[in-house]
N, C-alpha and C positions, 0 to 999 in steps of 0.2 A: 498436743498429740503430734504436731507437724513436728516439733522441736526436737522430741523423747526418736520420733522414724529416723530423721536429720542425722541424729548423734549415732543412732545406731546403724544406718549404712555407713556414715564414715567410718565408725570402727571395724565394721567388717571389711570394707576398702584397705585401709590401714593394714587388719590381719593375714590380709590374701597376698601382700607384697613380699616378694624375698631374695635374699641377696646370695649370690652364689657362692659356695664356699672353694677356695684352691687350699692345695696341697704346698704346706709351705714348703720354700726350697732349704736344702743343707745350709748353714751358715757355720762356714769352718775358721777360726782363726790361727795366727801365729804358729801358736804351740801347737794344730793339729799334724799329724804326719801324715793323714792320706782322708780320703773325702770317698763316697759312697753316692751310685744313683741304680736304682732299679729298671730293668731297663724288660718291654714285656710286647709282643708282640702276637697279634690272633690272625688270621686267613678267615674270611668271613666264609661261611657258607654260602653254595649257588642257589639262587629264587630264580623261579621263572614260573608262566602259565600259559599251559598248550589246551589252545580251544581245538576242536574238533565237531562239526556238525553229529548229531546224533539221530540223523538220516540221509537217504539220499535216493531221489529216483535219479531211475538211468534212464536218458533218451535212447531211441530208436527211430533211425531213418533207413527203409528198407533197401538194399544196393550200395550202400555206403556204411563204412565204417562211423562212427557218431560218438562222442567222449564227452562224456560229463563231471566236470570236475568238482572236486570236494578240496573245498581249501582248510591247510591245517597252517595255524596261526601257534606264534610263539610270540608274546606281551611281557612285560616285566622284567626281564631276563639280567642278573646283577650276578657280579664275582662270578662266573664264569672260570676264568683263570685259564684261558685256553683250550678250555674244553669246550664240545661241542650237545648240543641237543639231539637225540637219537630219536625218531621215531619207526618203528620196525612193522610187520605183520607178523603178529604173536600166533596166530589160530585163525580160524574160517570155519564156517559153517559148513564145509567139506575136506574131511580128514581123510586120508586113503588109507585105509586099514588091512590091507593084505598084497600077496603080489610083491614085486621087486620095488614097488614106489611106495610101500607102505611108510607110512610117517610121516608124511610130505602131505600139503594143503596143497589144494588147487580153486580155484576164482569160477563157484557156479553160482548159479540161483537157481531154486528146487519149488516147486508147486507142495499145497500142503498134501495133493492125493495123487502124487507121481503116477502114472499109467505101464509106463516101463521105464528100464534103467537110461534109457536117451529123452526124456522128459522132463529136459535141464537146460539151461541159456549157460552157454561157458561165456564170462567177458576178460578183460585184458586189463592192466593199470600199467600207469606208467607213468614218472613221476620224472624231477630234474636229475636225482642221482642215477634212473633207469632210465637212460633214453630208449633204449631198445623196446622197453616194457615185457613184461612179464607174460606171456597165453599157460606158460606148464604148471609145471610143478614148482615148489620151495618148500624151504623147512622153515620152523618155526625161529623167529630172529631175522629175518628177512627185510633188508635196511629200506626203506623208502623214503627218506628225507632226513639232512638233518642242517640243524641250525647253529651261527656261530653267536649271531645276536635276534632280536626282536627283526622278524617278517612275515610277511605270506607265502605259504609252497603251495602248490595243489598237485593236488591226486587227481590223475587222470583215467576213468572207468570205460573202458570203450568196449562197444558193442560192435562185436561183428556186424556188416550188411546183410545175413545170410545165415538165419537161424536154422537150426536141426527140425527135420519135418515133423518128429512130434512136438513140437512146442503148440500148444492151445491157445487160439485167441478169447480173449477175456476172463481168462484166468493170471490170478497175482502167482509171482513168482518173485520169490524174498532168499535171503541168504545175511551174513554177517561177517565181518572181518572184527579181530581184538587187534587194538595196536598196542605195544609196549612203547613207553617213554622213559627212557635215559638220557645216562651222560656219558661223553666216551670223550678219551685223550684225543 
């Protein structure tokens, strides 16, 4: 029985081995008048992978401004080819739908049972490409970071020192930002 196993993993050893095959080359002689190579060329596609946390509290220290960041991560990152990684602000959980700013997001967080229209935390971002950072308005495509290779950026959320007098303690106050991920020249 040992002998019948013995012979039969060899053979399967044996079966699993294999030899690479090339492409043989032209062999032209004397009498040829001209010779031939194909000649073929591909641009790989760009890979990459943009982590993004999928929350984030904001701190609050009252009398001071307070920034909480949310680091966006790019890993992987190949053939690129001079292009860069774009990460933009797509949308918000605050669209202004009327008025001369219609169209335009703006950076609140809203209670689920608002009391009145000033029963909002407005905050600020600001990131390496906005130093200034952002308190208004933007439109949708709104750049906040972008990458040439594989690093860390953060997103900087800052909370005024100096909330609006309706805001309610001990009530949650949520919002959301959509980020687009590109490539740009």
């Amino acid at each position: 029985m040992k002998k019948a196993l013995t012979i039969i993993l060899a053979l399967a050893l044996v079966m699993s081995l294999s030899v690479p095959a090339f492409a043989a080359d032209n062999e032209y002689t004397e009498k040829d008048k001209e010779g031939k190579t194909d000649i073929s060329f591909t641009i790989s596609e760009p890979t990459y992978t943009v982590t993004i946390p999928a929350s984030v509290a904001l701190n609050y220290t009252a009398g001071t401004d307070t920034t909480t960041n949310l680091p966006i991560t790019v890993s992987d990152s190949e053939n690129l080819n001079g292009r860069s990684i774009v990460i933009t602000v797509e949308a918000t959980n605050d669209l202004i739908t009327s008025g001369a700013l219609a169209g335009l997001y703006q950076n609140c967080l809203y209670p689920a049972d608002p009391v009145d229209g000033n029963d909002r935390i407005p905050f600020d971002f600001a990131s390496v490409e906005d130093d200034a950072g952002n308190m208004g308005q933007f439109p949708s495509g709104y750049v906040l970071v972008t990458f040439s290779a594989d690093g860390v950026k953060n997103i900087g959320f800052i909370m005024q020192g100096t909330l609006n007098s309706s805001v309610r303690p001990g009530v949650a106050y949520t919002g959301w930002i959509q980020f687009g991920i590109g490539l740009k020249k």
